[in-house]
C-alpha positions in Angstrom: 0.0 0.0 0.0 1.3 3.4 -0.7 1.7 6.1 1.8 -0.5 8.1 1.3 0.0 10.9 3.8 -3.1 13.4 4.9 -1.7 17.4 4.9 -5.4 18.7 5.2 -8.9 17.4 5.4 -9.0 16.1 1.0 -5.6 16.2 0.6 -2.8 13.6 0.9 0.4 13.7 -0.1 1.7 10.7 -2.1 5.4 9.9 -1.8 6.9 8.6 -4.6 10.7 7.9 -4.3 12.0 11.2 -3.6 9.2 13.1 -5.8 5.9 14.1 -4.4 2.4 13.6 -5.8 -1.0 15.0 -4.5 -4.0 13.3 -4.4 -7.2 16.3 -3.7 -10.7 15.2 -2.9 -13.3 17.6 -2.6 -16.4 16.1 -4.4 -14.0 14.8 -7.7 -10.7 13.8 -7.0 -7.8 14.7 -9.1 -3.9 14.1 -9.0 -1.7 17.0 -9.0 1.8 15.0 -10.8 2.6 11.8 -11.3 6.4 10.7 -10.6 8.9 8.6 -12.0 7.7 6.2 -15.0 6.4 3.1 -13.7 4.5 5.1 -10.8 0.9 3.8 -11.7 0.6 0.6 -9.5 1.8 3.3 -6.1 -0.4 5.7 -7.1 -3.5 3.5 -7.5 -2.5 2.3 -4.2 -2.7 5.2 -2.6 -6.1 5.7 -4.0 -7.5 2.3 -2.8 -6.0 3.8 0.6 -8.2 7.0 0.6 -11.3 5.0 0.3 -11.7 5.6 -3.8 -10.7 3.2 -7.0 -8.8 5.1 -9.9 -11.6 4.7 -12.0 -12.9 7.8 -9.5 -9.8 9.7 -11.0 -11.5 13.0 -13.3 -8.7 15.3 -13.0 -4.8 15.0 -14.1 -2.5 18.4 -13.5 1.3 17.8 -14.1 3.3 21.2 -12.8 5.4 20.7 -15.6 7.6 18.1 -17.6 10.4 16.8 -15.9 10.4 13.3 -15.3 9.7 12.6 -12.2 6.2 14.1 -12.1 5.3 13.7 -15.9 6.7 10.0 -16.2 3.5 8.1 -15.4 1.4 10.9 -16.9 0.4 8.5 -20.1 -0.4 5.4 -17.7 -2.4 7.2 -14.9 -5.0 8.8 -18.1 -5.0 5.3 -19.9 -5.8 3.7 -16.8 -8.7 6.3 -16.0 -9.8 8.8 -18.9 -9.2 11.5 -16.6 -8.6 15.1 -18.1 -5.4 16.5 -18.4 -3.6 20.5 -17.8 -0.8 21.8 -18.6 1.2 24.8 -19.3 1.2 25.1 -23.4 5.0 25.4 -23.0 5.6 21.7 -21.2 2.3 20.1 -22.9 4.3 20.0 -26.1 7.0 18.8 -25.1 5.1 15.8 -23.3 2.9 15.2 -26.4 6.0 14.0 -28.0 7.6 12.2 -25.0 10.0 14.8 -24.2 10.8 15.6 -20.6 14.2 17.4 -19.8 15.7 21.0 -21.2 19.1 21.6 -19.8 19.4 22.3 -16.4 22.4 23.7 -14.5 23.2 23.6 -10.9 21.6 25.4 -8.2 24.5 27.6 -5.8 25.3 25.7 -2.7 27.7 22.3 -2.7 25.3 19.7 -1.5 22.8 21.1 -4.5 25.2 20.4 -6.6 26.7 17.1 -5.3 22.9 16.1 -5.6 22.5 17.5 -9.0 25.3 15.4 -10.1 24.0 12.4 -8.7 20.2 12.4 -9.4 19.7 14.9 -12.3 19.7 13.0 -15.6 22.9 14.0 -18.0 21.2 12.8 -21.6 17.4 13.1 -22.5 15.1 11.0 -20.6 12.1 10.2 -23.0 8.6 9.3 -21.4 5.4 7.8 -23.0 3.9 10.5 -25.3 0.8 11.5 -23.6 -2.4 13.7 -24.9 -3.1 17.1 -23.1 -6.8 17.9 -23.3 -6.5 21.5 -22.0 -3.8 23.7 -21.4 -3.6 26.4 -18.9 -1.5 29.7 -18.4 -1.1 32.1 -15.8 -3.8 33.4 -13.9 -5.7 30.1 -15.5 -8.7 29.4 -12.2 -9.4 26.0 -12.8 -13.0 25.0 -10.9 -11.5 22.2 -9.2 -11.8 22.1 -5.0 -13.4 24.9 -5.2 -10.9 26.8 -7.5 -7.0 26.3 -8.4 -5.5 29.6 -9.2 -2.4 28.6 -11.9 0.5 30.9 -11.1 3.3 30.3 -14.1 6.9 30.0 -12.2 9.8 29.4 -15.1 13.2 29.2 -13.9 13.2 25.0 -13.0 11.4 24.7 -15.7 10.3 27.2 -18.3 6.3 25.9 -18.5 6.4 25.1 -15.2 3.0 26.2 -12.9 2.1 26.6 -9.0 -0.9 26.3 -7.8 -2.7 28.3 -5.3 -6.0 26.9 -3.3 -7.8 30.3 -2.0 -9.9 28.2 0.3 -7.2 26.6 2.2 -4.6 29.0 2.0 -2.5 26.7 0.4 0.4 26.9 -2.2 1.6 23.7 -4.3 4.9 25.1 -5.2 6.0 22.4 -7.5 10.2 23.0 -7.9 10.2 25.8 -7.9 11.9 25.5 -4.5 12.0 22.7 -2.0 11.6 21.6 1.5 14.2 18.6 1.7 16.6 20.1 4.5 14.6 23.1 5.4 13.2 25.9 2.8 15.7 26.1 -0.1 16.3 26.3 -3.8 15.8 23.2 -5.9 18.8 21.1 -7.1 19.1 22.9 -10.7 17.6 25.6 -12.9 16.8 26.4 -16.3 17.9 30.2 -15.9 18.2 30.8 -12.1 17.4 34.1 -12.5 13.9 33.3 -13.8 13.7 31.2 -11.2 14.4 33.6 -8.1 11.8 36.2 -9.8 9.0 33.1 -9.3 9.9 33.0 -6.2 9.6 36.4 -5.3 6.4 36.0 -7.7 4.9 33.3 -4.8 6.6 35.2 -1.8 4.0 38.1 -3.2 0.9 35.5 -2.3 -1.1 34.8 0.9 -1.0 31.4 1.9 -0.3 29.6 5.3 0.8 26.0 3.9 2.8 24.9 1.6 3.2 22.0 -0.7 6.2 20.7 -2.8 7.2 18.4 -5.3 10.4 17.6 -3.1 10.5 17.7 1.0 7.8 17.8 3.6 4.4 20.8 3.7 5.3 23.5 5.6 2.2 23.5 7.7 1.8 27.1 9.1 3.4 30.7 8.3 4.6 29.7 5.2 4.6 32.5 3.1 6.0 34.3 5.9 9.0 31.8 5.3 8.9 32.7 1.5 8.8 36.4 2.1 11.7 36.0 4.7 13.7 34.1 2.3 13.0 35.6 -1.3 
């Protein structure tokens, strides 16, 4: 059985290896990224767990390309019709199975120790997958009451956060993570791009936060973005 870890009341976090999906119930239930290919069989798990069968699955949002949250992206919609969004940017590159622009390493040593070790050096194709709607900034998807998309390149240049209004809760995706306390992610597209996102989602009002890599921050947290960015 996957863990499938409750943040708030409809929400469970779904760790995958070192990645992070999100499973959100609140009347339909929808999957916010899917991890590393071959994720399916955890993912359904963690489903099952939370009392509902995949085939309860209407909604499919992948924060952007990379990887390990597109890999299973094309295996989670075969094995439940369920819609899928993306950023236009990242949808065409997944339409053709593509899931990696170049990436360089994020300041700090231990970034880049772990950039060297865990960041693919050659492309690393996934199953082509259709996008049924794609979403830009500013998108307000009426999911859970609404999801506001907020477009943060830098990581990844179609990547997109996520903001839920009526929990006052931000899924960050990479553009920064929470694996040994607030931080940058491992590597960046343009870093520079990346730091102005942040400073984009310090801007917001939300008390949690949610990330593709590390634990929620549970309170205060865009205190801890403003103090940090």
């Amino acid at each position: 059985m996957a863990n499938a870890q409750q943040v708030v009341e409809g929400l469970w976090m779904v760790p995958l290896g070192p990645v992070n999906a999100y499973l959100l119930d609140q009347g339909e239930l929808t999957l916010i990224d899917t991890g590393m290919p071959k994720s399916e069989g955890k993912i359904v798990a963690a489903i099952d767990a939370i009392g509902k069968k995949a085939t309860d699955l209407r909604h499919i949002i992948v924060t952007h390309c990379h990887p390990d949250h597109a890999g299973s992206l094309a295996a989670m919609k075969t094995l439940t019709g369920a819609q899928v969004y993306m950023h236009p940017i990242d949808a065409a590159m997944v339409r053709k199975g593509e899931s990696a622009r170049p990436l360089t390493p994020a300041p700090g040593l231990l970034r880049h120790v772990l950039f060297r070790l865990f960041i693919p050096k050659g492309p690393a194709p996934i199953e082509p997958c259709a996008i049924d709607r794609e979403i830009n900034d500013g998108t307000e998807l009426p999911i859970a009451g609404g999801l506001k998309a907020i477009h943060i390149p830098g990581q990844c240049a179609g990547q997109l956060a996520f903001l839920w209004p009526r929990r006052k809760l931000l899924f960050a995706a990479d553009a920064c993570s929470n694996m040994t306390g607030l931080g940058l992610s491992r590597g960046y597209e343009s870093l520079q791009d990346g730091l102005d996102s942040l400073r984009k989602l310090a801007a917001l009002d939300f008390d949690i936060a949610c990330f593709g890599h590390g634990k929620p921050i549970m309170s205060g947290a865009s205190d801890k973005f403003r103090a940090k960015w």
